[in-house]
C-alpha positions as CSV (number, residue, x, y, z in Angstrom):
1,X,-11.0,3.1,-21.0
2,X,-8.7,5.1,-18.4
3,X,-5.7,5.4,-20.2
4,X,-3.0,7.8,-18.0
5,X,0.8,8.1,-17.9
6,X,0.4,5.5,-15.4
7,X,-1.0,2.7,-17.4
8,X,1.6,3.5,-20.5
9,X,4.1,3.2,-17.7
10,X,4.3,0.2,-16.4
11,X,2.2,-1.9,-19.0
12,X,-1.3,-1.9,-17.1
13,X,-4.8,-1.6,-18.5
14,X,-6.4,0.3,-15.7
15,X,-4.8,2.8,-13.4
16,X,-4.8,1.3,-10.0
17,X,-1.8,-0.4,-7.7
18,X,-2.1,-2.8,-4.8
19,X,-0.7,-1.5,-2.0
20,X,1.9,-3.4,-0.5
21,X,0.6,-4.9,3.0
22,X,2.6,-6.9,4.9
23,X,1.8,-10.4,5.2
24,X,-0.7,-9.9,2.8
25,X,0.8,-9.2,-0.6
26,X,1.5,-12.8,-1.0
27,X,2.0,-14.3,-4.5
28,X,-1.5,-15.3,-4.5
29,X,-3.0,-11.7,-4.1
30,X,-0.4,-9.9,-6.1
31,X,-1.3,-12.2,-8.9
32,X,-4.8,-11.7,-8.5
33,X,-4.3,-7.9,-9.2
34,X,-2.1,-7.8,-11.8
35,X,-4.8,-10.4,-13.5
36,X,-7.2,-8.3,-12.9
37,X,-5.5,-5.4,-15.4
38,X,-3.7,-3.4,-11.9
39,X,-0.2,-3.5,-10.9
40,X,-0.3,-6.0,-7.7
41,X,2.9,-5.0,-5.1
42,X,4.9,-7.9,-3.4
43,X,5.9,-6.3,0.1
44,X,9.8,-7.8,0.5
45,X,10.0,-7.4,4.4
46,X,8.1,-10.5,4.2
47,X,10.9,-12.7,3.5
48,X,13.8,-13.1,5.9
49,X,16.4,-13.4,3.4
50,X,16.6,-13.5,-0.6
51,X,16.2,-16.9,-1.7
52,X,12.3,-16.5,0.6
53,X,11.5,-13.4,-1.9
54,X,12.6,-15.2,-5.2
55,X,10.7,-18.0,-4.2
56,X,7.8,-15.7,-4.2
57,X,8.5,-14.0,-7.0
58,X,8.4,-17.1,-9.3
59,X,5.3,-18.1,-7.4
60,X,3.9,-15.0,-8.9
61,X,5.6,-15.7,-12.6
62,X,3.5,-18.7,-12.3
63,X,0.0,-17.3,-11.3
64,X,0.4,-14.7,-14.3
65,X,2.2,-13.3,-17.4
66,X,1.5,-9.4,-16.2
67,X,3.4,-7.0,-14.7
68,X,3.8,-6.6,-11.2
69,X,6.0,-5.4,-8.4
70,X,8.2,-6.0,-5.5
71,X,8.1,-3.2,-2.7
72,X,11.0,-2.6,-0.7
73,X,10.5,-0.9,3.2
74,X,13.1,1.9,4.2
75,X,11.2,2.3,7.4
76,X,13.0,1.3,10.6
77,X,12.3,-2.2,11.5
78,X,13.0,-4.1,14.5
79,X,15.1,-6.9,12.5
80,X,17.3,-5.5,9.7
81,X,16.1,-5.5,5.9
82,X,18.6,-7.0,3.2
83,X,17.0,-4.8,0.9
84,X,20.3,-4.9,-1.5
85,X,20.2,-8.7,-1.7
86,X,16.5,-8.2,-2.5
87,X,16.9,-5.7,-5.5
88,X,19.9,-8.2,-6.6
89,X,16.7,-10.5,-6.9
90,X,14.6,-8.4,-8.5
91,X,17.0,-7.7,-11.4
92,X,17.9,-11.8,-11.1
93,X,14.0,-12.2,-11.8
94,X,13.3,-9.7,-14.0
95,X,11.3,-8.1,-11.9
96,X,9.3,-5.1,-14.0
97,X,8.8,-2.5,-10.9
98,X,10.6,-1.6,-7.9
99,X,8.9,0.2,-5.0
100,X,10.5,2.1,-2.3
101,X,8.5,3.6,0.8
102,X,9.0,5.1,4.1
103,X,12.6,6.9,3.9
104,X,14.8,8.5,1.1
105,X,15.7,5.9,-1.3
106,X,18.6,7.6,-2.5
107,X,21.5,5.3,-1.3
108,X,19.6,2.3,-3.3
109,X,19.3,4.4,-6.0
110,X,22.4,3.1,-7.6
111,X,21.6,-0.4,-7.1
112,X,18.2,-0.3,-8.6
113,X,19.2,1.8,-11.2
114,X,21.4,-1.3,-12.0
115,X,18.4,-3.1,-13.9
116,X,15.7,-2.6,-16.1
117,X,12.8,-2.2,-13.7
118,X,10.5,0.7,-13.5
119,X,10.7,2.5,-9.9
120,X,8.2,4.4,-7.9
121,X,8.9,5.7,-4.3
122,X,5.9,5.8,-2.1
123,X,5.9,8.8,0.7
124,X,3.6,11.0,2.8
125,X,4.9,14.8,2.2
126,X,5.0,16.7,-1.0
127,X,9.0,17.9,-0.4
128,X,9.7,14.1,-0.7
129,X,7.6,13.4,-3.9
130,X,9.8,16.2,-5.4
131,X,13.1,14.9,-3.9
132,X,12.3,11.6,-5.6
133,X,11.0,13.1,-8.8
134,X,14.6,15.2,-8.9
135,X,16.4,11.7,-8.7
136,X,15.1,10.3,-11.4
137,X,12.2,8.1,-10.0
138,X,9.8,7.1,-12.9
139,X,6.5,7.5,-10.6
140,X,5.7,9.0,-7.3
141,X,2.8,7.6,-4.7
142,X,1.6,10.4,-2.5
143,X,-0.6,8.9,0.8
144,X,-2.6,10.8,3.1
145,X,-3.9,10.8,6.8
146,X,-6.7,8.6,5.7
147,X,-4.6,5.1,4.5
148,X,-4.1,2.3,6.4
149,X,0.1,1.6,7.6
150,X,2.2,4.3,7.8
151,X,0.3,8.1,6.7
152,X,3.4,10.3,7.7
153,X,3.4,12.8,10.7
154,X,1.4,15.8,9.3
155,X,-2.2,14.8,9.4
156,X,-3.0,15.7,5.9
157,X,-5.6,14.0,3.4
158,X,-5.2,13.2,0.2
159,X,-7.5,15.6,-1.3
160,X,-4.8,18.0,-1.0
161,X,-1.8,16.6,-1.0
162,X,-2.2,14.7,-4.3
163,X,-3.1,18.2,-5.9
164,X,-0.3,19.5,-4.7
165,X,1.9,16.8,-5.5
166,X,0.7,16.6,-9.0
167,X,1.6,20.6,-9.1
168,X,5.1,20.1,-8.1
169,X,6.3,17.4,-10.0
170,X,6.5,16.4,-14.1
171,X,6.2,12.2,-13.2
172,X,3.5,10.4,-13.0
173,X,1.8,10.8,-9.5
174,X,-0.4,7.9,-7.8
175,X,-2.7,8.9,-4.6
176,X,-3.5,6.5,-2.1
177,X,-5.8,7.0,1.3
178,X,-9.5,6.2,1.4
179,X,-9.9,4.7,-2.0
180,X,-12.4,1.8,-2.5
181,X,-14.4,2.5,-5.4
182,X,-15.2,3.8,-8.9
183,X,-16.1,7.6,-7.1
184,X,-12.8,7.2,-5.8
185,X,-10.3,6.9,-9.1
186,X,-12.7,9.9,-10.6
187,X,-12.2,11.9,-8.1
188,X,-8.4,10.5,-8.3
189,X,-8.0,11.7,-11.7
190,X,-9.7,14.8,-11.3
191,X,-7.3,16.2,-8.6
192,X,-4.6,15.5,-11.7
193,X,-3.5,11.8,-10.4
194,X,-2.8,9.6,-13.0
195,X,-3.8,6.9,-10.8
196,X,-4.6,5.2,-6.8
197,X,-3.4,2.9,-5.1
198,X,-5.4,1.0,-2.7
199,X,-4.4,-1.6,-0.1
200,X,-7.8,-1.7,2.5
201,X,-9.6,-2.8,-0.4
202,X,-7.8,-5.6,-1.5
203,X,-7.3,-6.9,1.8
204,X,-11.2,-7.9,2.1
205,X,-10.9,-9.7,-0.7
206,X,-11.2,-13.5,-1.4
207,X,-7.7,-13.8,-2.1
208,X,-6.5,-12.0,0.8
209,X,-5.0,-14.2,3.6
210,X,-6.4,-12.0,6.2
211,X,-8.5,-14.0,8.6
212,X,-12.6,-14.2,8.2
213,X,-12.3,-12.7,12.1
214,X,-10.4,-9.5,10.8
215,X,-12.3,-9.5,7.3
216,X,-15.9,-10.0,9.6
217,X,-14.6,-7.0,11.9
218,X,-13.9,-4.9,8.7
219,X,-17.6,-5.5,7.8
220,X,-19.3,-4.3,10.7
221,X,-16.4,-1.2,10.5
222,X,-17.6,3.0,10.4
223,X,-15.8,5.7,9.9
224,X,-14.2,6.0,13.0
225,X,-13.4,2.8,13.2
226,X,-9.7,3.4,12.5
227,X,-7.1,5.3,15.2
228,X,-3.4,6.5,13.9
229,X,-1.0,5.2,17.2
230,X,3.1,5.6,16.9
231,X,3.1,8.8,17.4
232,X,5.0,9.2,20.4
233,X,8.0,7.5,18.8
234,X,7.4,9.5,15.7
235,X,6.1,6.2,13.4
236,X,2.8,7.3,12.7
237,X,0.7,4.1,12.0
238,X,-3.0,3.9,11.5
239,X,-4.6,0.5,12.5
240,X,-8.0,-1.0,13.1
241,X,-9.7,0.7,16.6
242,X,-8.9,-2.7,18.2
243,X,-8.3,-3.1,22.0
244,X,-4.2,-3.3,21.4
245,X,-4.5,-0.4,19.9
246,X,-6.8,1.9,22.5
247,X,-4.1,0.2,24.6
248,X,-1.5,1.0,22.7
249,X,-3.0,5.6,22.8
250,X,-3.1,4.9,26.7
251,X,0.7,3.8,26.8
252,X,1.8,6.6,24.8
253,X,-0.8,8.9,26.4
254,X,1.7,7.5,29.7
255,X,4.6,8.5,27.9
256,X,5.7,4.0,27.4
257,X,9.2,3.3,26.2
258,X,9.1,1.9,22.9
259,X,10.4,-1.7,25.0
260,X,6.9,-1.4,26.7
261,X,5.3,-0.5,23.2
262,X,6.7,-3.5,21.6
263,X,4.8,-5.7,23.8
264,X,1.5,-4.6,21.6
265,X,3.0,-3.9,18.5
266,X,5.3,-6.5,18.2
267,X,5.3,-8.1,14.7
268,X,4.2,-11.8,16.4
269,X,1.2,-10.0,18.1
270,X,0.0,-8.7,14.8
271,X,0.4,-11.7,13.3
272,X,-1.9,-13.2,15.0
273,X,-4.5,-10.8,15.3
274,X,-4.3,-10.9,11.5
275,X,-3.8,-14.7,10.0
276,X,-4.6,-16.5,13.2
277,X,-8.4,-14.2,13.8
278,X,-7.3,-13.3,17.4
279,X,-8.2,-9.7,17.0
280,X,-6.9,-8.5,20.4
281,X,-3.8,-10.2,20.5
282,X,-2.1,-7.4,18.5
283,X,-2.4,-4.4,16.6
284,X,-3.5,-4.3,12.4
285,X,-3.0,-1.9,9.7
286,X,-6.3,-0.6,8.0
287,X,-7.0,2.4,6.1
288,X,-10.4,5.0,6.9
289,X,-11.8,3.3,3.4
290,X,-12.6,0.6,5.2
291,X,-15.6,1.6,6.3
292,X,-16.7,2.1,2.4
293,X,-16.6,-1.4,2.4
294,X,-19.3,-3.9,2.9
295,X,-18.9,-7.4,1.1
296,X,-15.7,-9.2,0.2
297,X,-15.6,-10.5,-3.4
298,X,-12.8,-12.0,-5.1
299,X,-10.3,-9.2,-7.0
300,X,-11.1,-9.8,-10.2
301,X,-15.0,-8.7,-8.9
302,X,-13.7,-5.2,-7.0
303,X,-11.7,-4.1,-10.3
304,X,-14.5,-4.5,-12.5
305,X,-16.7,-2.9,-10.3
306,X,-14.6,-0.1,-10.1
307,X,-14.3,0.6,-13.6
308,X,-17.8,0.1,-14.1
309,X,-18.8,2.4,-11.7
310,X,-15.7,5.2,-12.7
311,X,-17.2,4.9,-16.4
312,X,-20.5,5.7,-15.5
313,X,-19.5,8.5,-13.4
314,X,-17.5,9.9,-16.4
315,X,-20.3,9.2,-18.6
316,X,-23.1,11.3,-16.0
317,X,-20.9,14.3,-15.8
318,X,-20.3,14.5,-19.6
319,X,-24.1,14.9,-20.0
């Protein structure tokens, strides 16, 4: 029904990814996408070592028979990544796509090149979807201000950055921020993606391990429900307008030391703010779309209504 370059690419019947969340995109919820007809994401940083992520990964061989992907993070990180050890896994497993997100990929180009997977590099700036596309990347995510984790440090939307991403490169080009529902991947495809990628979404979902605290605040969430915070040590990240993370704006606001910021956005906090329910115990990733979003159904339930709601669109503005 939406058939794009996308689709054909990596073996998918409707043109919509999972965003990799971390902590989230467990074998469980990655399956439930990829059953659903989308590409689900596996985030790797997950895992502290390589035999954690091929665990996973045949957890997810065992939930379903479609594709799927594992996403790899360049951003910095206050433990190191083994990413190589995890693409070593990915091409052990058979892995079908690679995704690469937050810096330049190019010195694991080799190494994934090494295998048969597909790969897509997710970024925030236009100059870096065209850096990837000159490298040889099958696919190129473009996010704006509006998504949830990491939006890049120039404050600009979707709405014209996946235009303008799709006017500078020949790949494939998927846009994420602020995508929830059928208006969404029409107006998607009519700025010349070939697809979205949504992570907000999925995470009020049945088969998201996100807590029914965080999923219950997401509910009750508006529009300006969300605040971007990081910026002082230039790693923008927006997050749910929790009390960490007004906290965390009046620290920087201060001018904190990342030490002092680490006390809030410490990995342990926000891990339990999101799988224990203590919402201000740390600080959580959340797109703008989440206030777009007022029940949570199981996957399979959000794709279809998606599609439903994208073909009748298509149908309306044919007449």
């Amino acid at each position: 029904m939406f058939e794009t370059r996308i689709t054909r690419l990596f073996g998918i019947k409707y043109p919509i990814i999972g965003g990799a969340m971390m902590g989230l995109s467990d074998a469980r919820l990655v399956a439930a996408i990829s059953n659903a007809g989308c590409l689900g994401l596996m985030a790797s940083p997950m895992f502290e070592n390589k035999e954690g992520l091929r665990q996973e990964i045949r957890k997810v061989k065992d939930l379903t028979d479609k594709p799927f992907g594992v996403n790899l993070s360049l951003f910095p990180s206050a433990r190191p990544i083994p990413n190589e050890d995890f693409i070593a896994v990915c091409h052990e497993e058979e892995v079908p796509v690679i995704e690469t997100s937050g810096r330049s990929p190019e010195p694991l180009l080799p190494l994934i090149r090494q295998g048969k997977a597909k790969f897509i590099h997710k970024c925030a700036r236009v100059r870096d979807a065209i850096k990837v596309a000159s490298l040889g990347a099958d696919a190129v995510s473009i996010v704006g201000f509006e998504c949830g984790g990491h939006p890049g440090m120039d404050d600009v939307t979707t709405l014209i950055l996946a235009p303008l991403t799709v006017d500078s490169v020949s790949i494939p080009v998927v846009a994420g921020g602020g995508f929830v529902d059928g208006r969404g991947l029409i107006a998607a495809l009519a700025l010349g993606a070939d697809g979205i990628v949504m992570g907000t979404r999925f995470m009020a979902t049945k088969e998201s391990a996100a807590h029914p605290n965080v999923k219950e605040w997401m509910l009750k969430a508006g529009e300006a429900d969300t605040v971007v915070i990081q910026r002082s040590i230039r790693s923008n990240s927006r997050v749910a307008k929790t009390p960490p993370a007004i906290k965390v704006a009046e620290m920087e606001a201060r001018g904190a030391t990342l030490e002092e910021l680490m006390s809030v956005i410490g990995g342990g906090q926000g891990r339990q703010a999101m799988f224990e329910g203590k919402i201000e115990a740390g600080t959580m990733a959340c797109g703008e779309a989440v206030s777009l979003i007022r029940d949570i159904p199981a996957v399979q339930e959000v794709v279809e209504r998606i599609i439903s709601e994208a073909d009748a669109i298509r149908q309306k503005l044919a007449r």
